[in-house]
Every structure is written in structure tokens, then in C-alpha cells.
N, C-alpha and C positions, 0 to 999 in steps of 0.2 A: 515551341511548346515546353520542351525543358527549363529554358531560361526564363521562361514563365514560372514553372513552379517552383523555382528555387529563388526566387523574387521574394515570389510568396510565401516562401520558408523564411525565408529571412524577417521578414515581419512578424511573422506567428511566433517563432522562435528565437529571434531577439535580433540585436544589429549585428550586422557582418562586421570584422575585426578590420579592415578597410572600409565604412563606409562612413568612419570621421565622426559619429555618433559621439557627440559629448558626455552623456550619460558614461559611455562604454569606458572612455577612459579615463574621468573621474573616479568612476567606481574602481575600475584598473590600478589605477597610485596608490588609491587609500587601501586597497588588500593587499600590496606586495607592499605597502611601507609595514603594514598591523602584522602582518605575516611574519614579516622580516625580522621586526624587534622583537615579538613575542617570542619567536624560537630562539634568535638570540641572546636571549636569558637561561636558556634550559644545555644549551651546545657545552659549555664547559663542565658540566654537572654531571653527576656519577661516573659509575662505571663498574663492568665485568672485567678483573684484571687480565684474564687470560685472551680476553677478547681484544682488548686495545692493546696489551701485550704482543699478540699473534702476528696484530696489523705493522704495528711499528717496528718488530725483528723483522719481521718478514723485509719491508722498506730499507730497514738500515744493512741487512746483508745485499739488496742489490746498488745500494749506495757505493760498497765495498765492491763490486762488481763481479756480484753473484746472480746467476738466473734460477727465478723459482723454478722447482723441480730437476731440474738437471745439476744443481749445490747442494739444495734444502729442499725439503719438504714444504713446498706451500698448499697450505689448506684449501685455497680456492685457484682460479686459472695463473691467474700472476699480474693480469696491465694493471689490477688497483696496485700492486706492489712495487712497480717502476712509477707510476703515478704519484703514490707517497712518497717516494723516493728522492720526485724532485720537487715534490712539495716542501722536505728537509734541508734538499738543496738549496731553499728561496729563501723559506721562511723561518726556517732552523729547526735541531733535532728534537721535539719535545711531542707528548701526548696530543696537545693542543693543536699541532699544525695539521694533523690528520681531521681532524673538526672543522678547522678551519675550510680544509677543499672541501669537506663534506655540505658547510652551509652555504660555499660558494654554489654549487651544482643544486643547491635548496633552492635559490632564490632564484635562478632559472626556471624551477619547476613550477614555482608560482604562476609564471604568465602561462603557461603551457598548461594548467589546469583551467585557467581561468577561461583560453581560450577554447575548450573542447565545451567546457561547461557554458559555453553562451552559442555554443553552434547548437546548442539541445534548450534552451532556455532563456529567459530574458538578465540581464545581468544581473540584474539585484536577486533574485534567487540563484543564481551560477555562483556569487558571492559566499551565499550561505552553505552551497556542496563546497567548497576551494577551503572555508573554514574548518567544516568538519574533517576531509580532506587533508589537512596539514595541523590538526588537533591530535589525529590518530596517525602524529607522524611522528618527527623527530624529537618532541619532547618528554614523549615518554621512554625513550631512549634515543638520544646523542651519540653514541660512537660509532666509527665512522666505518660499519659494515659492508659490505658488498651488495648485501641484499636492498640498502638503502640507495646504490646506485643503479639494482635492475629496475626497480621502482620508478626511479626519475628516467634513465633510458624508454623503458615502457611506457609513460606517458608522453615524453617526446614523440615515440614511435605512433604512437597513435593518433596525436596529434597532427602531424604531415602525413596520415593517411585519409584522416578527417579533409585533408585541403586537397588531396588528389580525387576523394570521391568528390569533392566542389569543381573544380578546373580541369580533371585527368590529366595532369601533367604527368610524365613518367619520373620526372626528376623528383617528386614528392615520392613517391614508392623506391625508388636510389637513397635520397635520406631515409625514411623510414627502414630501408635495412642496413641501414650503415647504423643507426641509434640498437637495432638488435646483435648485430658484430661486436659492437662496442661492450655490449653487456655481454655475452656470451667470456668475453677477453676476460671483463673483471669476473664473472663467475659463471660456470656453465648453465647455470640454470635458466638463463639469458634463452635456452630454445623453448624453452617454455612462452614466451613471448612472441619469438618466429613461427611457432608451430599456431600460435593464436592469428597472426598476421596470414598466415598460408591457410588456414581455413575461412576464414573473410573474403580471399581470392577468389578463393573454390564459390561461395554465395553472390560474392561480388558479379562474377562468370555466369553463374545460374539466372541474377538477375537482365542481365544483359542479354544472354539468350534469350529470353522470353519475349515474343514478338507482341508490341504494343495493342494491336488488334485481338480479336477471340479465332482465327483463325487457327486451327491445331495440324499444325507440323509434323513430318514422322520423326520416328523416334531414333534416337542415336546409340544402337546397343554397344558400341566399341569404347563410344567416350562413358557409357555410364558403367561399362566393365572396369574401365582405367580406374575411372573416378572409385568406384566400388570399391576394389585392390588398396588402391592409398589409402581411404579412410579406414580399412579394417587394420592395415599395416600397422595406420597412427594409434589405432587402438592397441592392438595388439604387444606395442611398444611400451603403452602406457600400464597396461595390466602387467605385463611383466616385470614394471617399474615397481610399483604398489604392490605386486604379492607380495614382497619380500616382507612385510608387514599390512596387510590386509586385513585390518581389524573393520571392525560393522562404522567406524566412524572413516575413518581411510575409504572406503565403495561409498559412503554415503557423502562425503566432502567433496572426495578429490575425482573418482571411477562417474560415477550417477550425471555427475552433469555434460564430462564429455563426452560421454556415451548417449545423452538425451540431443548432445549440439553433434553429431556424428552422425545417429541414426536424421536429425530434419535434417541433414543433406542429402542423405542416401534420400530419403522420401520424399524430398524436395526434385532432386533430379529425375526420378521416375514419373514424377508429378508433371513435371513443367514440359509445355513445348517448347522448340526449339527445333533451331538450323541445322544445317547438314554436321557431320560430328568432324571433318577435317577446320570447319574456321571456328567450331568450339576447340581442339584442341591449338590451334593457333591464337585463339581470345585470352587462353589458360596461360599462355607460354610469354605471352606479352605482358602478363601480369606479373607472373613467378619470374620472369629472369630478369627484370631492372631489380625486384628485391631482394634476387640471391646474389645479385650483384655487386650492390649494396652491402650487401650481410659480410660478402667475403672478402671485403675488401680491407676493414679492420684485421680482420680474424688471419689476411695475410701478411700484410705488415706487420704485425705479431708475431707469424710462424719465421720472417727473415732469419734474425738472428738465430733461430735455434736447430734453422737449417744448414746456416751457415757453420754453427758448431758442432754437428750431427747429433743433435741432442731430441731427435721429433721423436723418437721412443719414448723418453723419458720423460718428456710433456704428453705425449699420451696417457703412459701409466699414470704418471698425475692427476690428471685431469678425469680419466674415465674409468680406474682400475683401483688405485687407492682408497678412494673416497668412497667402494663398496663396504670396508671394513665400518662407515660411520652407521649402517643399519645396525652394525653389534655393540659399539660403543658411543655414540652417540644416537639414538633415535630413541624418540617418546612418544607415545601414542596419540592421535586425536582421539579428541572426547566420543564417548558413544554416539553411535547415530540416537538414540530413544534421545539423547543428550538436544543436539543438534534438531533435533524436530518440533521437540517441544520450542527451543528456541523460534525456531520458523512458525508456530503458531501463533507465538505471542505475538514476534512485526506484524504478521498478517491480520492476525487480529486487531493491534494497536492501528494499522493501517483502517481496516473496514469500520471501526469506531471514527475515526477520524474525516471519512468518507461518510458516514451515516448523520454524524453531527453538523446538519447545516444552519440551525438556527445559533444567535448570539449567547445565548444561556448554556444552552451547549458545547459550544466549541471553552466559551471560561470555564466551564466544568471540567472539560478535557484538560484544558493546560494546568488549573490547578488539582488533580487529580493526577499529573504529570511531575508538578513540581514538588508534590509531594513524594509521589517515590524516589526522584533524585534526591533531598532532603535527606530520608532514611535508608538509602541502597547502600551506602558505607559500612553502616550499624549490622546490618543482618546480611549475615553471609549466605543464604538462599536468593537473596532479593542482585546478592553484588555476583554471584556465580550467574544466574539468571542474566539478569543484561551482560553479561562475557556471551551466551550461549546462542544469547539473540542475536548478537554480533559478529557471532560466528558462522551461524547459521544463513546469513544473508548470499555468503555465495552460493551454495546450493539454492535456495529460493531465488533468487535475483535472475539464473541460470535458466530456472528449469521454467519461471513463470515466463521469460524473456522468449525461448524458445515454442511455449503454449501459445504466446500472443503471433508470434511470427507465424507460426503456423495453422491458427485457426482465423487472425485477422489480420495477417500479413498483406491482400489485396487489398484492405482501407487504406495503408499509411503509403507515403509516399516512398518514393526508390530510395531519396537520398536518406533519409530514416532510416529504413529498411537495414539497410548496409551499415550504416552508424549504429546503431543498436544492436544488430550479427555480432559488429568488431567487439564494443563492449563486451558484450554476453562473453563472448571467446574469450577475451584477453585477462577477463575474470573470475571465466573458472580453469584456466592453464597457467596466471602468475599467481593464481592460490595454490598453486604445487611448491610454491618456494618453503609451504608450511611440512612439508615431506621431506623425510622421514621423523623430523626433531617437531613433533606439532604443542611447542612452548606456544601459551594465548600470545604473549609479545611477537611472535611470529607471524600473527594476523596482521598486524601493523605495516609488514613488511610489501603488505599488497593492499590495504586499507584504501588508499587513493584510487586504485583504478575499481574498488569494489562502488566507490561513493559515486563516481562517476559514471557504472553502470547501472547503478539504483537509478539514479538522475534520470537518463536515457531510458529505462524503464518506464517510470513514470511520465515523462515530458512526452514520449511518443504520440499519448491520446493527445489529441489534437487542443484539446479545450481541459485539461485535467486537471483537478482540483488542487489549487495552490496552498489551502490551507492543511490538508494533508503533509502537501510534502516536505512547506517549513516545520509544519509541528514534530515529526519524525524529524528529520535534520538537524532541528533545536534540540530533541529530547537527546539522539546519539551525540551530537556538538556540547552538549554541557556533562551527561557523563562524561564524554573523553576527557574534558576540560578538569574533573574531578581526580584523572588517570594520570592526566601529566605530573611530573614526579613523581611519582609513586613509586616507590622499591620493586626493580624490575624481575625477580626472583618470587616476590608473590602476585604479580600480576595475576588476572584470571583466578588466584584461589581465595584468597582473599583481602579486604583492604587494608591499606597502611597508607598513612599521610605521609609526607616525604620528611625526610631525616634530616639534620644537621648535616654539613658538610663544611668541610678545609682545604683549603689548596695544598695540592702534594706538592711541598716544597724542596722539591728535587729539580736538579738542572734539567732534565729531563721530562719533569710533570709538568705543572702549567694545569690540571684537569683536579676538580674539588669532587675531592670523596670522602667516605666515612674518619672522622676523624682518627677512629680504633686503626682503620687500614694506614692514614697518612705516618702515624705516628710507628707504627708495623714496619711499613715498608721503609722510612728513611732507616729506622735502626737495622734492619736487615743489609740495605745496601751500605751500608755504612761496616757494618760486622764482618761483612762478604769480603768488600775491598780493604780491608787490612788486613786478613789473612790470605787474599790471593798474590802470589807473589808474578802473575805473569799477567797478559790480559784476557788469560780464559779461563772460565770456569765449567760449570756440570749444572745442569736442574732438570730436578726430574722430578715425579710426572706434572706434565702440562704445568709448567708454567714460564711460559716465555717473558713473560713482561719481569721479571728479576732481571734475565740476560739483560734486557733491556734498559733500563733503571738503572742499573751496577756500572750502564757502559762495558760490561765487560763481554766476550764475544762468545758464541757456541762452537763447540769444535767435530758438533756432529751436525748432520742432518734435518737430527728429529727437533720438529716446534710441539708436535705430540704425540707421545710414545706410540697408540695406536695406529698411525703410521707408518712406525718403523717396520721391518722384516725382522720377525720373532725370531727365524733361524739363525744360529750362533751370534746375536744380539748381544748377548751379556759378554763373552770373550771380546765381538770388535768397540765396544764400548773402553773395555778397559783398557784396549790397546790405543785408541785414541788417546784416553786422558795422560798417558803416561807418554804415549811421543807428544802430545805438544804440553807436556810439564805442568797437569793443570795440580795444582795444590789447593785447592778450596772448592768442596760442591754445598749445594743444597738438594734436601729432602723434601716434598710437599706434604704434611701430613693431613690436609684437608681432602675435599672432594677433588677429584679429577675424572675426568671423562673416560681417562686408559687405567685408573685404577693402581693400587699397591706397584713398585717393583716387584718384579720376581724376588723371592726367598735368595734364591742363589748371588743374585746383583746388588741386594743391598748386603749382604754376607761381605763380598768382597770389598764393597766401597764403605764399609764400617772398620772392615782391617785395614786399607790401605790408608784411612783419613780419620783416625783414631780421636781426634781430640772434637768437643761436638759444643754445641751450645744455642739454645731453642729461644726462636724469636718467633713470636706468636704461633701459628702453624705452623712455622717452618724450622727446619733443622736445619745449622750453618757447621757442618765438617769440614777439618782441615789437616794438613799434617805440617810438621814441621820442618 
């Protein structure tokens, strides 16, 4: 009977990824070729100095064979930074080779949207979410963040969960937490991901429990106490996450929807009958431990070395103790909830227009009544903040309607749906937390894919649901993004700017085209630096790594950003460092930075000790003689 209806899904819902379907992998070449080259054009282009800066010290000090956190201060867990590392090692030391693994790990990602997006769809529409999908990816920023690799981990991860709900094989739930270890390594917020996969289990388990017949079972008050316990814990965890800036936009993004997907488990397990509560929690434990198995098994092989050098305190602090200080100097608010609502009126609305229009006169009205606001949304900064808000606004909507349907028409759709739609919903409102605490609009991007993916699965679920909807929405968000790609990632979201001139920073080291003002900046900078440094180290301060980097010349402290450092007698072991390892030449930032001015007292000193000065665009290059 199962293998009945999953027959049957396959038809409804498109060709299975083994069943040789011609169509399936036609359409397959031609979106990982159009994919490929079109980002391909965008991967060497721009940049946030301090960003690709960060990436690349970071890399070049474990080149030198240094471990993040226990040498240096690294900003996130450390495997992207042995990763770059020998990515340096292959491909050589420059801006570019960090791009390079990045679009490598791209083009992976392709078929792994392509394939979740045809287990919910027929291909040629899975095509048109894959587009928009990778529109709102890498081309409106290129450099090669971590967050861009939780993104790809997280779709893989789901992706071999998709195929375990098909098969039950265990070894799919083994991969699928090995893909969330992996991301956790490059950046913690990788549990954001796991934490979406462990509640899928929990529905997965509920569904399973539910005896195929109307027969009602007694009740299991042990397993729904257990059960009870975890999910408030999970909550409990997350609220304490977010108070730290709990603004009406922060409860209404990030708080609202896992609190809506927490409470349908809790009411969903009271709800359902079910078996004795010993083979429910034996059903739970067969689920959860091939995937923490999974999970731990990167995240061990990682902790080896730093066990070996007693260094697991100091990858702790790193990792879970430092990176509090970025709610003070790094975090920026999400948009208002009033913000974020209106936005969810207008999809919804654009959606039920789109739904109501079924005659031909109609629907040409729609589109060009559509292409006319793409035409003008540039021009008018209400109309271009407006589609950000709509865009933003989709994971909460996506979330909460997702959870509405499950629980109010959850008995219409099939198991294997069911479970496929839970995972979505999760995995898209807990990898929209990577937008916490810094909620830059560019920050939506960072989990964009797996939001277009649970729209998809959203919609596809009705069994028969209106196809002209969901291209026309897909087309409408797919040609804004398309208008987004290059676009000056500093006013994203506020407002529009066509994309700028760019140079190749013609330094040994660059490889990566940016603002002509900067290339021409920076070579005279490092150029200025390296003739008055008489050793191979220098000083820069605040935040900005990417000079060390550039100059080739090494850091002889810790800090990649000041805000990192330990403020207590800071300014004393600073100047003790530069003077035993003989640095003669620092720089100043006088632009923005994230940690702000030096102290009064610190640059007091490092003005007497490196008297002679000379300013290259924002920067101050001091030295002595």
C-alpha cells in the first residue's frame, strides 16, 4: 500500500531522480550549465574588505601552522580556515582562490536543489524555484563566507533526508548529519540546521506512531512529558538567544514561527494516537542517533588536534563565549514587525490575485501589471524597500501558513508530503536565524534557497495547485533578484544602485575586481606600508585584516577584530608585543569599523612611538625610523 502511494507521488509530483526520465535530465544539464556560467560572471566581483580580508588572514595563519582560536582570534568555528588554507596550498595565495572553493561547493548545490525541488514538483517548474534560488544567491555577493557554506551544507542536509523519508535507509540520516557537523565546523550556527532536522524526527516519529486505521490507542503520558520537556527546553534556549535584542521585528521573524512549529508538535502529540510509549521512545532513538552520529563525527575529527594540544578551552571560548561580545558591536536590528507584515500582505495578496485570475485577459493583466512595477521598483524607494519587506517577510508567512495547513489539512495530504513540508517549514524558519543578531537585508540571501524551497513545498502540497500562481510569483521574485545581482551590497535593501565600475586589484595577492578608488587605495597603501616596514610585521588596527593580508606582512597579535580582544590591560600587552617582535610600521583605520576608534590612551602611544605619519585614503600609514 505504501509503495502504492509513493508510485503515485511520483507521477503527481514529478519523475523520481532514478527513473531515467529524459525530460528530468535534459532539464538537469541545462540549469547546472545556465547556473554555472551565470554566477560565474559575478564570483570575482566586489567586495567588503574586512570580509575577504578576515577569510584570507585567517587561512594564511593556519598555512603558517596556526589553529584558529587557540593562536588567533577566528571570527567563526575554524574548518573554513584549514579549508582555505589548502585551498592556498593548491591554488595559490590570492583573494580569488577563496571564490574559487566557494563556486566549487556552488555547483554542487545545483543538483541538490534541483533534486529536492522535483521530489515536490514536476521539473520544469523545480527549474524555475533552482533559478530563483541561486538569483538570491551568490551574485549579489561573491565572497566566500561561511554562511554561504551553511546554506549549501543545509540543502545537502535535506536533501538526503528527502531520500530517507523515500527508502528509510539509516545511512541517509548518517549523511544528512554528517552535512550538519560539517557546517557547525565552518560556523556554529550550522545548529540551527540540526535543530531543524531533530524536529522533523520528533513529526517524523508522530507520524509513524499513528496507527493506519481509526482505531484510538491509549495515551503515552511518559513519552508526551519527555517529548513536552525537549521542546520547551528548545525553546527556551532560543528565547534566551534573541532576548539579547528582542526587538518587535526579532519575535516576529525569528521567536513567532518556531514557537507556532513547537506548539503543532506539542498539539500534535496530544492529538494523535499511538503505541505503547516504550517502542515510541525506541522509534525516537533510531532516528536521533544515526543523525547525531553523523553530526559528531565531523565535529570530532575537528576537536583531534585541539585535543591533542590542550587547546578545547580555548575553541570553546571561541566559539561560544567570544562571539557574545558581537550583540554589542556587531548587531543590527531586523526590520519592524508592522515592517515585515505589511510585507506578508502584499505576497499573500499578490498570491490570491494570482489564484482568483483564471481567465486569459486576466492573468495578461496580471503579468503586465507586474512587469510594470519591476520596470519602476528601482526609481521609487517605497516601491524598492516594499519588495525587500515582501521578501523578508516570506519566512514567517511560509512558516506559519505551512504549519496552518498541516494542522488543519494535514489528514488530506499524503505521509510522504506531510514529512517533506514539516522538514521545509523547520529548516526555514531555524536557517533564517543566521539573520541574528546582524539582520543586514544581504543576510536574507544567506538562507534564500532553502526559503524558495519551502514556498515550493508550500504550494505543491495541494495536490492539483495552481501552476500559474506559483510561476508568476517565482518569475516576479526571479527578475527582481535578477535586477539585485550587483548591486552595491552596503545599500542593498535601502535603496537601489546599479552596479558600479570595477578594476582588478592588481596586487599579488588580489585577483578580485573592485572599486577602482579602493584598487588604486590599497596598492598605494601596501606599497607605502612595505617600505617603511623594516621586518615582516606590522600593526592595524581597528578591523582591518585584509592590509595584513595584501602587505603579505604578518600580525604579531591575536586580534583579526579589536572587539575580540580582552580589553583588560590590552593597550600595555599590545605595545609589548610590537616592540619584541621589532614591528616599525603600523596603520590606522580611520573609517568605519565594527570595534570603533582605539582607545585615547593606545593611539597616544602609538603616535609617540611611530612619529612620522602619512594618509592614504582612510588610512594612516605610521612609522619610525
Amino acid at each position: 500500500m505504501l509503495d502504492r502511494s509513493r508510485q503515485q507521488s511520483a507521477r503527481r509530483w514529478g519523475p523520481s531522480v532514478l527513473s531515467g526520465d529524459a525530460s528530468y535530465w535534459i532539464i538537469f544539464a541545462l540549469i547546472v550549465a545556465i547556473c554555472g556560467l551565470y554566477v560565474s560572471y559575478f564570483i570575482p566581483r566586489g567586495w567588503i574588505p574586512h570580509d575577504d580580508g578576515t577569510l584570507a588572514q585567517s587561512a594564511e595563519r593556519v598555512l603558517q601552522g596556526q589553529f584558529p582560536h587557540r593562536d588567533f582570534d577566528d571570527v567563526y568555528t575554524g574548518g573554513l580556515s584549514f579549508l582555505n588554507a589548502a585551498g592556498f596550498r593548491l591554488l595559490g595565495i590570492n583573494l580569488l582562490t577563496l571564490r574559487l572553493i566557494l563556486f566549487t561547493l556552488f555547483v554542487l548545490w545545483v543538483p541538490a536543489l534541483y533534486y529536492v525541488a522535483t521530489r515536490l514538483t514536476a521539473p520544469l517548474y523545480a527549474a524555475a524555484v533552482v533559478l530563483l534560488a541561486v538569483a538570491w544567491s551568490l551574485p549579489n555577493y561573491p565572497a566566500a563566507m561561511p554562511s554561504w557554506y551553511n546554506l549549501f551544507l543545509a540543502t545537502f542536509g535535506v536533501a538526503t533526508l528527502f531520500r530517507y523519508f523515500e527508502n528509510r535507509h539509516s545511512g541517509w540520516l548518517v549523511a544528512s548529519g554528517v552535512f550538519g557537523g560539517l557546517s557547525c565546523v565552518i560556523k556554529i550556527v550550522g545548529l540551527y540546521y540540526i535543530a531543524a532536522v531533530l524536529l522533523s524526527l520528533v513529526y517524523y516519529e508522530q507520524c509513524q506512531a499513528r496507527p493506519s486505521d481509526a482505531v484510538r490507542l491509549h495515551r503515552t503520558p511518559l513519552y508526551t512529558a519527555f517529548l513536552t520537556i525537549c521542546l520547551g527546553g528548545f525553546l527556551g534556549v532560543l528565547i534566551d538567544l534573541i532576548g539579547h535584542q528582542a526587538g518587535s521585528g526579532e519575535i516576529f521573524q525569528f521567536l513567532i514561527p518556531s514557537i507556532a512549529i513547537t506548539c503543532f508538535l506539542v498539539w500534535y502529540e496530544c492529538w494523535v494516537p499511538s503505541s505503547d510509549g516504550v517502542s515510541r521512545f525506541g522509534a525516537l532513538f533510531r532516528l536521533v542517533v544515526p543523525f547525531s552520529l553523523g553530526a559528531a563525527l565531523p565535529i570530532a575529527v575537528f576537536l583531534v588536534p585541539y585535543y591533542a594540544s590542550g587547546a578545547l578551552r580555548a575553541l570553546f571560548d571561541g566559539v561560544f563565549v567570544k562571539p557574545s561580545s558581537r550583540f554589542t558591536y556587531a548587531a543590527l536590528p531586523a526590520p519592524a514587525a508592522w515592517k515585515l507584515v505589511i510585507g506578508g500582505i502584499v505576497v499573500l495578496g499578490a498570491f490570491l490575485v494570482c489564484q482568483l485570475g483564471r481567465s486569459r485577459k486576466a492573468r495578461i493583466l496580471i503579468w503586465l501589471v507586474a512587469l510594470m512595477l519591476l520596470g519602476i521598483v528601482g526609481r521609487y524607494e517605497i516601491l524598492y524597500k516594499s519588495a525587500w519587506m515582501a521578501m523578508r517577510a516570506l519566512v514567517p508567512l511560509i512558516v506559519l501558513c505551512g504549519v496552518w495547513r498541516l494542522a488543519c489539512r494535514g489528514a488530506t495530504f499524503s505521509l510522504l508530503h506531510r514529512q517533506q513540508l514539516f522538514l521545509l517549514v523547520s529548516a526555514c524558519a531555524l536557517c533564517a536565524l543566521v539573520e541574528f543578531p546582524f539582520g543586514m537585508d544581504v543576510y536574507f540571501l544567506y538562507c534564500g534557497g532553502i526559503v524558495a524551497l519551502a514556498g515550493l513545498g508550500l504550494v505543491a502540497i495541494e495536490r492539483q495547485h495552481d501552476s500559474f500562481a506559483l510561476i508568476t510569483l517565482c518569475s516576479v521574485f526571479l527578475l527582481f533578484a535578477l535586477r539585485l545581482n550587483g548591486e552595491f551590497v552596503f545599500t542593498m535593501g535601502g535603496k537601489f544602485t546599479s552596479s558600479q565600475p570595477l578594476k582588478v586589484l592588481e596586487l599579488p595577492r588580489g585577483g578580485i575586481e573592485v572599486p577602482p578608488k579602493e584598487a588604486r587605495e590599497y596598492a598605494e597603501l601596501t606599497s607605502t606600508l612595505r617600505s617603511h616596514a623594516s621586518g615582516v610585521y606590522t600593526f592595524c588596527t581597528p578591523d582591518c585584516p585584509e592590509v595584513y593580508f595584501l602587505s603579505s606582512l604578518h600580525n604579531p597579535t591575536r586580534t583579526l577584530y579589536d572587539f575580540l580582544d580582552t580589553p583588560d590591560g590590552r593597550t600595555t600587552r599590545i605595545m609589548n608585543t610590537l616592540g619584541a617582535h621589532g614591528v616599525s610600521a603600523i596603520v590606522l583605520n580611520m573609517s568605519h569599523s565594527h570595534s570603533g576608534p582605539p582607545p585615547p590612551e593606545l593611539q597616544r602611544l602609538l603616535i609617540q612611538r611611530y612619529p612620522f605619519a602619512q594618509t592614504v585614503g582612510s588610512f594612516v600609514v605610521r612609522w619610525r625610523e
